[in-house]
N, C-alpha and C positions, 0 to 999 in steps of 0.2 A: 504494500500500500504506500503509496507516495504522500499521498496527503494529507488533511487534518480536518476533523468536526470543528465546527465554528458557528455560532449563533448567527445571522446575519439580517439586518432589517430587512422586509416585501420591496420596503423603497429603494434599498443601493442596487434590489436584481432586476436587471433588465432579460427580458426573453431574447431569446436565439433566431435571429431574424434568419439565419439559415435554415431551420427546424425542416427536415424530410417530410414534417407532414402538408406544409402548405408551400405557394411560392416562395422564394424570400422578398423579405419585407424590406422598406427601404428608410425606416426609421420604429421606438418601439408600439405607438399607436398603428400605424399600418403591418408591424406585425404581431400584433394582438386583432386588428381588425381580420386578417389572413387564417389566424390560427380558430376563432369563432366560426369563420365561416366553413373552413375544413372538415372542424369537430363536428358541427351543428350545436346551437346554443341549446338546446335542451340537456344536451347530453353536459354540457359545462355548468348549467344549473344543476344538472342531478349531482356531476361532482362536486361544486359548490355544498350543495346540501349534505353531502356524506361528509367532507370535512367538515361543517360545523356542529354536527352530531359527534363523528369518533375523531376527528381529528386526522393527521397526516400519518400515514401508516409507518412506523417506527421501524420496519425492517427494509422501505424504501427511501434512501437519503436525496434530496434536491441534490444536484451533482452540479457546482461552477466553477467557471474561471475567472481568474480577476483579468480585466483591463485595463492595460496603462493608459492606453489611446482614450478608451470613454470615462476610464476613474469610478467604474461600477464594476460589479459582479456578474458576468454572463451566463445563465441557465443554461446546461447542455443535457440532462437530463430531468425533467417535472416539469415544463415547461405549461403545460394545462393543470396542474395544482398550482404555480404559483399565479397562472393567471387568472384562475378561481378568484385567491384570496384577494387577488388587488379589486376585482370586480365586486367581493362583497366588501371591501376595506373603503371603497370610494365608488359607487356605483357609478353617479352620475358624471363622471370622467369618462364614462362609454358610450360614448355619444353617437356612435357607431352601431350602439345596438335599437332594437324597437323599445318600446316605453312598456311592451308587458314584461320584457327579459330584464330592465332593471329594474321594474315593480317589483319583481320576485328575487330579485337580487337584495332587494332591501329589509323586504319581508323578512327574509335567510338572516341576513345581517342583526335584525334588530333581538334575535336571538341569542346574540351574543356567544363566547369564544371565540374569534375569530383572532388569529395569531397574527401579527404587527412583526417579530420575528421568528425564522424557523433557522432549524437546524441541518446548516448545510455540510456537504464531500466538498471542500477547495483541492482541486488539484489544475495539472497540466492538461493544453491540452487534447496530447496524447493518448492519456489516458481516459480522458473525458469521452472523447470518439469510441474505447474502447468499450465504452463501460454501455455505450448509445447502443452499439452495435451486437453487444452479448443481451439484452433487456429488448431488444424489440426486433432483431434475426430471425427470432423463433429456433426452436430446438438444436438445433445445428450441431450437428449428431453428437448429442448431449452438454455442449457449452454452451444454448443459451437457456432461454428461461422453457419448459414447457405446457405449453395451454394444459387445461381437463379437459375431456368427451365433454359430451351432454351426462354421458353412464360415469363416469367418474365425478363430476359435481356431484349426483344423484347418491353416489357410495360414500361420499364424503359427509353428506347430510344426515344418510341412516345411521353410521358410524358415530354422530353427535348423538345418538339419540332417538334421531324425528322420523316421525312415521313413514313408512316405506311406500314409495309411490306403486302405479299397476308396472309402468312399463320396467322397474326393476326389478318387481319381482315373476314379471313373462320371463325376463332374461334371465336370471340368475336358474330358475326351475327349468328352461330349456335348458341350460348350461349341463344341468343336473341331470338332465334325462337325459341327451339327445350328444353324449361324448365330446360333451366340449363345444357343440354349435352354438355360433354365434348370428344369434336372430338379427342382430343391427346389419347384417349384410345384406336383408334383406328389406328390411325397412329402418330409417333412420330412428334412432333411440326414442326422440320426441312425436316422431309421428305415431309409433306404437301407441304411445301413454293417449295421443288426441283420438286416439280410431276405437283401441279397446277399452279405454276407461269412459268411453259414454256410456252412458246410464243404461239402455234398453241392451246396445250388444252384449255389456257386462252382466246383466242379467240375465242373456239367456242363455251366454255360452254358462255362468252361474259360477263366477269368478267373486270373491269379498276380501279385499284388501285387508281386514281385519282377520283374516282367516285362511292361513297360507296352507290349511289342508285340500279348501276348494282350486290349487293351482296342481291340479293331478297331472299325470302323464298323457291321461287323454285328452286333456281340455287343451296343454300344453301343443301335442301336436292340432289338434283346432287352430291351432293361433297360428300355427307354421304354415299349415296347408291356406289358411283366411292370407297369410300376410304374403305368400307366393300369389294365391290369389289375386289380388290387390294388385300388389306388384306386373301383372299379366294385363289386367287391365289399364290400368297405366300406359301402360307399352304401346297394347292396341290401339290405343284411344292419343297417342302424342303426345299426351299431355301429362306432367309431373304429379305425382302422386299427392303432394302437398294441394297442390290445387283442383286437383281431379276431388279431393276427399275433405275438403276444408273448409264443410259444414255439419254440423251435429246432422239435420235433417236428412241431408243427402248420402252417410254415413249409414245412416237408420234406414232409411230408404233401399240403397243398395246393398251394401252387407245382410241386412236379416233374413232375406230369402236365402242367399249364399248360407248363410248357418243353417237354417231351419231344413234345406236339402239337404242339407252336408249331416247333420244327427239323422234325420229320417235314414238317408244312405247306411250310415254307420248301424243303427239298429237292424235294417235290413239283413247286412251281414252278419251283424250277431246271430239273429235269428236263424238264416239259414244253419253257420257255424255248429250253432246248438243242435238242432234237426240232424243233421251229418254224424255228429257224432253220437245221438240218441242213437238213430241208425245203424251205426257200427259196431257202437255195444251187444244191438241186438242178435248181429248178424254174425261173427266173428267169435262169439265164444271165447273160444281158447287161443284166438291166433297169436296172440303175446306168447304167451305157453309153447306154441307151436315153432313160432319164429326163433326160438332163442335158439336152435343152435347154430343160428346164422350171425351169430356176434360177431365173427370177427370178419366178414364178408361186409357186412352194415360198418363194421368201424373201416374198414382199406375205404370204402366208399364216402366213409365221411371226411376222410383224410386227403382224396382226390381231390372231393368237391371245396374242401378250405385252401390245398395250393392253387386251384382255379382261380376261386375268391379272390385269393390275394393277387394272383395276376390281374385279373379284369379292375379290381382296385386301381394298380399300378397304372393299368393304362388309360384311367379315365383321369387318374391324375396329371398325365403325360398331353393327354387329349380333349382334357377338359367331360364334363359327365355326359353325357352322353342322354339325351330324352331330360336335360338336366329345365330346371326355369319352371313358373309357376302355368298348372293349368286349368281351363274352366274349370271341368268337371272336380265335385269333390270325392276325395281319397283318405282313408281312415288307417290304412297299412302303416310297417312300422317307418320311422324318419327317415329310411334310404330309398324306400319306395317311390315309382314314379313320380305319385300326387304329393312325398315327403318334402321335406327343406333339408332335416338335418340329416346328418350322415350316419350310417350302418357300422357296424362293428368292423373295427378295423379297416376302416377308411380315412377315417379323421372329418375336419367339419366341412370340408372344401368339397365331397365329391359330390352333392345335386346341386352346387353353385353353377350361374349362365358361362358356357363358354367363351373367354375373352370377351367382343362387345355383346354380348348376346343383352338386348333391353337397353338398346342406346336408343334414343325418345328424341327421332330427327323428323315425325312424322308431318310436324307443324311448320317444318322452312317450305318457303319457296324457292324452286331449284331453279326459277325465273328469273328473281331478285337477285340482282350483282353484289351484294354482298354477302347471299345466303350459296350462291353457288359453287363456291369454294368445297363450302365444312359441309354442304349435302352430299358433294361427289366423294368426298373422302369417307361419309359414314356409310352411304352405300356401297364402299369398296370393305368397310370394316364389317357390313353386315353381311357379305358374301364371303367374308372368312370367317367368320363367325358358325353361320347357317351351314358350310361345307366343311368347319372344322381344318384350315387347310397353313398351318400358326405353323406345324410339327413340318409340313411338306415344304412350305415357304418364308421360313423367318426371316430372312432381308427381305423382301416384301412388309413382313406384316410390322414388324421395326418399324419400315420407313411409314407406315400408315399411321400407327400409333404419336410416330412423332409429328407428322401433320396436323392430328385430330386434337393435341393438344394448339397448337401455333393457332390452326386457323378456329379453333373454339374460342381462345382467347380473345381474337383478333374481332371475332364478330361480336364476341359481348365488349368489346370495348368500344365499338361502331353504334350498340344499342342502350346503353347507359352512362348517364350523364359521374361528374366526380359527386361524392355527397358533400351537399353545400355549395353547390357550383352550376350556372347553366352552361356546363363545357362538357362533352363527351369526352371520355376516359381515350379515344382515340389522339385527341389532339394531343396527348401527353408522347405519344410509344409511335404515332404515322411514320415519324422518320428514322424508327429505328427499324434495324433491318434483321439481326440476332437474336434469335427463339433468348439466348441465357440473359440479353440485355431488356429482352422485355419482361422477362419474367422480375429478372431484379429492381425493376420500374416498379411495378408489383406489389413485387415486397418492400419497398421501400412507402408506399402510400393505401397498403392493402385494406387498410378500416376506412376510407375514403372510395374505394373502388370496390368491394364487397360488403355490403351491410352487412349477409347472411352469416351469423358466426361459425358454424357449422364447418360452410364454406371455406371461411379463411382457414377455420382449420385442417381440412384436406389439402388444401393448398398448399399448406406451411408444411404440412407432412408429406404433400410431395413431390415440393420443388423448392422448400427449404435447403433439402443436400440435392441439388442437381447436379452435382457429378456422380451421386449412385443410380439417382433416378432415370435422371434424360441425358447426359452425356454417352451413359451406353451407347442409347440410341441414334446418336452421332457418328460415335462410331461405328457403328455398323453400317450405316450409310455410304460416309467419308474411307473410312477402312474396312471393308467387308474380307478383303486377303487377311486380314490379321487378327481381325478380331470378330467375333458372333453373338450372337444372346442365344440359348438353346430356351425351346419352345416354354418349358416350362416357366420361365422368367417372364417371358412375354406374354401368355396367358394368365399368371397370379396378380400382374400390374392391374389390370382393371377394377380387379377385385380389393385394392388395397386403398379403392379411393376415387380413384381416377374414373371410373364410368360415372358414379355419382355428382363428381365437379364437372364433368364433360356435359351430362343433360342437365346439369343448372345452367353452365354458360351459355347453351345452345337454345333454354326456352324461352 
């Protein structure tokens, strides 16, 4: 550590007129008016409000450097908590803002605590950059800070104490049942919790929060076979799951006939089951008796049929599953089965997941539109390798598609969304750059301004955070195909780890 805590008044710190998150400013009013508009003022109220309740959080320090040139303290990291404090320290200095956002600034203020000095990191700086760039990189294969899931906020909450939400405990009880499968690959953590914890579906698949005996194995697979379901629709229909399903009514509307088949289905078979084997009892007598001295005949046969097993495993792993992806009809078999999600014994949790793009959601571009033309032709090239399975036959091919379908996914949500806080398209920022690694770092350097959805950023940051494990491969394989390959299997788990899910948000 180079440098020293030191109290220092709100008044000697001036903000970082360079700050990544906005332009830079060309004096400290024009960059505090820069840094509102990036943030969105609501969002600088709400932190306003949180420090005058708990205060500046003790294990994040203000991080400055002193200036000779201006004879203040320059903010290089906190730069929106200190410009909180000066905003509730002197609202009407913000003249910059609307008259509701200092109303409520005052309000905040007349609350009192509001700290006059904090406790700053004085360093170089060197290390100042340092410190910017490990706090807001993202994970960066383990040196910087890492986000939580939606599921890891959720485990952190139950772990206080507080009552356990639905969509954690689907997951944890598939987890339990179904070897390890993890249902959020199927549908996102939060959307579980909005689809299953409505009121009518929850009661009739007959789930109670309060009573973690009613999350059985059967109800558990209900929810795999409902959330493939879903998921299926989705696809068909172009349109995001999120917004395909992103009303209580419509929810209730659509899903309850899918459940009320799908139990009707499932008793069916019971019934028959039952009948078969009343039958056999009657009929067969002694054939147990009879059959045993076929023991070891039954056991070579059982031993064949497990080194099979484990082949056809091996190459659904190799090839992606095969009959894999959610369908109409419902199915009550166990989780490796057709109509299943989760995986069969000795698979692991990957083998009914879609092959590579299998359920990429390009239904809604126009392949008319010049800017949709690009990232159409590319997903219909991803969906014929998908559909024909063809990753293992051609991996320079599907490499170079992959790396496309990220470029031009990006490139067209940046053509359709403005910056937050900005009537500018996210285009103007990246037009003239030309480098898939240069855009992306545009990106990350302004990601809470060009992704509201947090979700999002966090896929993002998990997988173009390290692009040189991610997407430099796929460079090389392009640029160097003599020297270098991605073997299939690499290329078919990518989608799977993030990247189909950020690819149909950019694209809808």
């Amino acid at each position: 550590m180079r440098g020293t805590i030191q109290q220092i008044k709100v008044g000697e710190l001036l903000n970082y007129y360079e700050n990544p998150r906005h332009a830079i400013g060309s004096d400290e009013e024009d960059t505090l008016k820069k840094l509102f508009a990036a943030v969105g003022n609501q969002y600088m109220l709400n932190l306003a409000e949180d420090i005058q309740k708990n205060g500046l959080l003790g294990n994040q320090q203000i991080v400055a450097v002193y200036s000779e040139d201006r004879q203040k303290y320059v903010v290089y990291e906190g730069n929106r908590r200190i410009a909180a404090i000066k905003m509730l320290l002197d609202p009407d200095s913000f003249g910059f803002l609307d008259r509701a956002t200092i109303d409520r600034a005052r309000r905040i203020a007349q609350e009192g605590g509001i700290p006059e000095t904090v406790n700053c990191y004085i360093t170089d700086e060197q290390e100042a950059f340092l410190i910017m760039e490990r706090v807001h990189s993202g994970e960066d294969k383990g040196r910087g800070t890492k986000q939580w899931t939606p599921r890891e906020k959720e485990a952190f909450i139950v772990r206080q104490g507080n009552k356990k939400s639905l969509s954690y405990l689907v997951s944890f009880h598939i987890k339990r049942y179904f070897d390890g499968f993890d249902i959020t690959l199927v549908l996102p953590f939060t959307t579980i919790q909005r689809i299953f914890n409505n009121r009518e579906v929850k009661n009739m698949i007959g789930l109670d929060v309060s009573d973690e005996s009613t999350f059985t194995r059967e109800k558990m697979q209900l929810v795999i076979d409902a959330s493939r379901w879903i998921a299926s629709e989705a696809t068909a229909s172009g349109i995001a799951v999120t917004r395909l399903f992103n009303k209580a009514r419509v929810i209730e509307d659509t899903l309850l006939p899918w459940i009320r088949d799908y139990m009707q289905n499932c008793a069916g078979k019971a019934g028959k089951k039952d009948d078969a084997e009343t039958e056999q009892d009657e009929t067969t007598g002694t054939a147990e008796a009879g059959d045993a001295g076929n023991t070891d005949e039954g056991a070579s046969a059982a031993a064949d049929s497990g080194a099979n097993g484990e082949t056809n495993a091996s190459d659904q792993n190799d090839h992606g599953a095969a009959g894999s992806g959610a369908t109409g009809g419902s199915g009550s078999g166990s989780a490796g089965g057709t109509g299943g999600a989760a995986a069969g014994t000795g698979s692991g949790g990957n083998r009914n997941l879609p092959y590579f793009f299998q359920g990429l959601q390009y239904g809604a571009l126009n392949p008319n539109d010049a800017d949709t033309h690009g990232v159409t032709a590319v997903c219909r090239e991803l969906q014929l390798f998908s559909d024909r399975k063809l990753v293992a036959a051609c991996p320079i091919a599907a490499a170079s598609l992959v790396r496309a379908i990220i470029e031009q996914a990006i490139k067209f949500y940046s053509k359709k969304h403005c910056i937050q806080g900005q009537d500018k398209l996210i285009w103007e920022d990246i037009k003239n750059i030309t480098k898939l690694n240069r855009i992306i770092d545009k990106y990350k350097q302004n990601l809470h301004n060009y992704i509201t959805d947090i979700n999002m950023r966090q896929y993002f940051m998990a997988l173009f955070g390290n692009y040189e494990d991610n997407i430099d491969p796929l460079n090389w394989v392009i640029h160097r195909p003599a020297e270098f390959q991605l073997d299939a299997v690499t290329l078919i788990e990518l989608p799977k780890r993030g990247l189909l899910a950020l690819i149909n948000f950019l694209i809808a």
